[in-house]
C-alpha positions as CSV (number, residue, x, y, z in Angstrom):
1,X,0.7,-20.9,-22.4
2,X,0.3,-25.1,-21.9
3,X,-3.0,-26.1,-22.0
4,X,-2.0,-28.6,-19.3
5,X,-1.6,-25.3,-17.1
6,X,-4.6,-24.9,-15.1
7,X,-4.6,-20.7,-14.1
8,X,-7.8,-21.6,-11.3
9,X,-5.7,-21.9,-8.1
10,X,-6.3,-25.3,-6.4
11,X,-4.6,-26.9,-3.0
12,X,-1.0,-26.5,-3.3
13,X,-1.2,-22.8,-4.5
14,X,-0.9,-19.5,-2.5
15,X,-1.2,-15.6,-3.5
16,X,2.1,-13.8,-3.0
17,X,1.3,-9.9,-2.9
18,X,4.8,-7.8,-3.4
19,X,5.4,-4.9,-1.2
20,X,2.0,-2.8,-2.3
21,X,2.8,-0.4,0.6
22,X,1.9,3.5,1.1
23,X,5.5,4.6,-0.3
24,X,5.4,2.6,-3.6
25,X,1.9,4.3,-4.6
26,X,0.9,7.7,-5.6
27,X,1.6,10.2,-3.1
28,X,4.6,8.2,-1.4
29,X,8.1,8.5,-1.3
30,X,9.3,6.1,-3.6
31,X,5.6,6.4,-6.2
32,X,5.3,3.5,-9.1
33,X,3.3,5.3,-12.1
34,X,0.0,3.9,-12.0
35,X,0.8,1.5,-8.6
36,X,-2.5,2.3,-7.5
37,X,-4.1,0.6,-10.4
38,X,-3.3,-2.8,-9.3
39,X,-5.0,-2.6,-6.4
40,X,-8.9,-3.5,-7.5
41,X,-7.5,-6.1,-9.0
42,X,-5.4,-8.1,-6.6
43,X,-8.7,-7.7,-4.3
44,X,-10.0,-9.8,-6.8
45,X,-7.4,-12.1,-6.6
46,X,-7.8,-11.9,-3.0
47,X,-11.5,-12.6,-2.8
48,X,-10.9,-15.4,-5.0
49,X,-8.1,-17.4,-2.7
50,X,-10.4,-16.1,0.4
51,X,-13.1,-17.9,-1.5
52,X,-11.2,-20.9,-2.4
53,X,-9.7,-21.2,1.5
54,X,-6.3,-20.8,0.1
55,X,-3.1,-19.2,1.3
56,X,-1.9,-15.4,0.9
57,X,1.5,-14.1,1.9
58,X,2.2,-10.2,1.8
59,X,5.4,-9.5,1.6
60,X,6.8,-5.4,2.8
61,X,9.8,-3.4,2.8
62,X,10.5,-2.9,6.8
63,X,13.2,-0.7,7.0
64,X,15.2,1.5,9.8
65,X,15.3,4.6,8.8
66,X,19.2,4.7,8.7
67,X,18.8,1.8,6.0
68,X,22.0,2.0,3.5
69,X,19.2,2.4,0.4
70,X,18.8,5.5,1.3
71,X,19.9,8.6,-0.8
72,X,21.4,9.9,2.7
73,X,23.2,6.6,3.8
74,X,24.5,6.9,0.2
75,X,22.1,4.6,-1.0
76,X,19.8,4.8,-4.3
77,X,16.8,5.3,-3.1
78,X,14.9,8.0,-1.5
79,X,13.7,6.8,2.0
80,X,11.2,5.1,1.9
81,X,9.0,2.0,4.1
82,X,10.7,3.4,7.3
83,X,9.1,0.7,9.7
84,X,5.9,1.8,11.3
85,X,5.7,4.7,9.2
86,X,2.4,5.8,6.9
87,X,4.6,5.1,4.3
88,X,5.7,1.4,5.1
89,X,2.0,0.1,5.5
90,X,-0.3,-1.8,3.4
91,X,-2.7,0.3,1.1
92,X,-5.8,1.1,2.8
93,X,-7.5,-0.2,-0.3
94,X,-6.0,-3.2,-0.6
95,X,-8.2,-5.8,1.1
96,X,-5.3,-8.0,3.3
97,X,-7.7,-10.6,5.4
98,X,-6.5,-11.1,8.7
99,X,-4.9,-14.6,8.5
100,X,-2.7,-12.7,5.5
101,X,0.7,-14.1,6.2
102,X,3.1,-10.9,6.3
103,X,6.9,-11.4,5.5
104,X,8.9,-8.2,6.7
105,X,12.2,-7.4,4.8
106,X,15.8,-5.3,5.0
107,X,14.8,-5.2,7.8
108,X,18.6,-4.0,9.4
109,X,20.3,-0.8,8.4
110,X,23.4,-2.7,6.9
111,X,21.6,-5.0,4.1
112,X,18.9,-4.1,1.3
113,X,16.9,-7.1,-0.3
114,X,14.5,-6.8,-3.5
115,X,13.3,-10.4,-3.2
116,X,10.9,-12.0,0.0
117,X,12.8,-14.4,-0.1
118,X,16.0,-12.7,1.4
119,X,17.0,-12.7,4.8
120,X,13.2,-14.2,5.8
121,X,11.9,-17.4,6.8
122,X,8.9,-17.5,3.2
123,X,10.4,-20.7,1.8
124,X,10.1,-22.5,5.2
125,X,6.5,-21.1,5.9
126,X,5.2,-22.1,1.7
127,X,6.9,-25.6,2.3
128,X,5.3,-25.8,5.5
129,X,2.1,-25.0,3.7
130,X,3.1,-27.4,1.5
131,X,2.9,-24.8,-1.3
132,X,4.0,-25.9,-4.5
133,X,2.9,-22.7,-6.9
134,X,2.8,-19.2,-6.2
135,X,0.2,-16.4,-8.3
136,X,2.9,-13.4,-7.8
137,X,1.7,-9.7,-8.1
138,X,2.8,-6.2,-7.1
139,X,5.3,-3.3,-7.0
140,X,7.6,-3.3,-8.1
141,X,8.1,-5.3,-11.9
142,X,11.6,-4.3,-12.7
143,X,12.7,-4.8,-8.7
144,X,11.1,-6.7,-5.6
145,X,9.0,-9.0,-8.1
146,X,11.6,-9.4,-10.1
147,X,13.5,-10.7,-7.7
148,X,11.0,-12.6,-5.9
149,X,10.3,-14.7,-8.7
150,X,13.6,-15.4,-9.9
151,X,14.3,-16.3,-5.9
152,X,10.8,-18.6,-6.0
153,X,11.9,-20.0,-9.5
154,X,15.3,-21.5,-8.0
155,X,13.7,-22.6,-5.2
156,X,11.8,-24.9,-7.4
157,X,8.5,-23.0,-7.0
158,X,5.8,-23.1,-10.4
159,X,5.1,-19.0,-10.9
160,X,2.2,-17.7,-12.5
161,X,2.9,-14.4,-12.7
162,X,0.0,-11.9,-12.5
163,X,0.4,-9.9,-15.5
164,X,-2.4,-7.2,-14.9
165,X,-1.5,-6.9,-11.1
166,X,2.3,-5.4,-11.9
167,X,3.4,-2.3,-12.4
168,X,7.5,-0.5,-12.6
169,X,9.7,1.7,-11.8
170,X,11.0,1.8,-15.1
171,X,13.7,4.2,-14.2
172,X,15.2,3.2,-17.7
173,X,11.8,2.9,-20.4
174,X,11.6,-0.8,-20.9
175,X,13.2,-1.7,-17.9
176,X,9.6,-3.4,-16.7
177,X,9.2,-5.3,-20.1
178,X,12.7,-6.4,-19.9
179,X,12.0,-8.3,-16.2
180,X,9.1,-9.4,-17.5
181,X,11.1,-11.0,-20.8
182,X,13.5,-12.1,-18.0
183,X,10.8,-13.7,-15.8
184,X,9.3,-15.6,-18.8
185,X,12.4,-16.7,-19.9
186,X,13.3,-18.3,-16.4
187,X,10.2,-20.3,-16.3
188,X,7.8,-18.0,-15.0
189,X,4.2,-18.1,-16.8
190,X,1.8,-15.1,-16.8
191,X,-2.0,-14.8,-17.2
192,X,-4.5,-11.7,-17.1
193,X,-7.2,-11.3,-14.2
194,X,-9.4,-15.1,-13.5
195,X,-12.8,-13.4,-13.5
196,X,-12.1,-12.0,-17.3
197,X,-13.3,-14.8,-19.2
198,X,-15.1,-14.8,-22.4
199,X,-19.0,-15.8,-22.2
């Protein structure tokens, strides 16, 4: 990594939490091995942009439960985030303050989206905010971060990619260190939790 890259967020950065929802953890639907294990730490990262009075945008899968991803709609997926279902909300665990900005996608039956970014209004909100880099973490690597970095990376948004706050699907083994690889290669930088610093 540049040493010219500060990884301490400052004005003009935001937290962007991917789709850490119920469905995508243990027990749900559609369960990321080891989703849960992010958790602790993106209330870290949380405390520390609460601390810092900086931004933090969740982003959710918010679907009908007719959406086309669906193994019964002839989709891919097993259903999953139906909207106001257990499944679909937050992680009780996972400390969202209330001014948390949350972004809702596929949110119709007709059209899936992996990346916040699709069919939503983020990028007017974060240039609004006058956001200029985003610290991304979340479920899941291989998909919906993926996807929301690449989207952020053309959209001219700086990533810094939260490296111990990911986890994937990895329906194909590697398929989360090959987004990763992809991610990095795009422009996308990635750093382990703030508070581990050497003494």
């Amino acid at each position: 990594m540049s040493t010219e890259t500060s990884i301490e967020p400052v004005s003009g950065d935001a937290l962007l939490i991917v789709d850490v929802q119920n469905d995508f953890l243990p027990g749900g639907s559609l369960a990321i091995a080891e989703g849960d294990q992010i958790i602790p730490v993106l209330n870290r990262y949380i405390k520390i942009f609460q601390g810092a009075q900086l931004p933090i945008y969740a982003t959710r899968d918010w679907h009908p439960a007719n959406h086309c991803s669906f193994n019964d709609q002839g989709g891919i997926w097993p259903k999953h985030c139906v909207a106001n279902t257990w499944g679909s909300a937050f992680a009780t665990t996972l400390r969202l303050p209330d001014t948390t900005v949350i972004i809702s996608k596929a949110t119709t039956a007709d059209k899936d989206a992996y990346s916040g970014f699709e069919g939503t209004d983020l990028v007017e909100q974060l240039r609004a905010a006058n956001i200029k880099r985003l610290f991304v973490g979340g479920l899941a690597t291989d998909y919906c971060v993926l996807n929301t970095v690449k989207d952020a990376l053309k959209k001219n948004f700086q990533i810094l990619l939260l490296q111990d706050a990911i986890r994937a699907v990895d329906i194909n083994s590697g398929d989360g260190e090959r987004a990763t690889a992809e991610m990095h290669k795009l422009g996308a930088i990635s750093e382990k939790l703030l508070t581990e610093k050497p003494p």
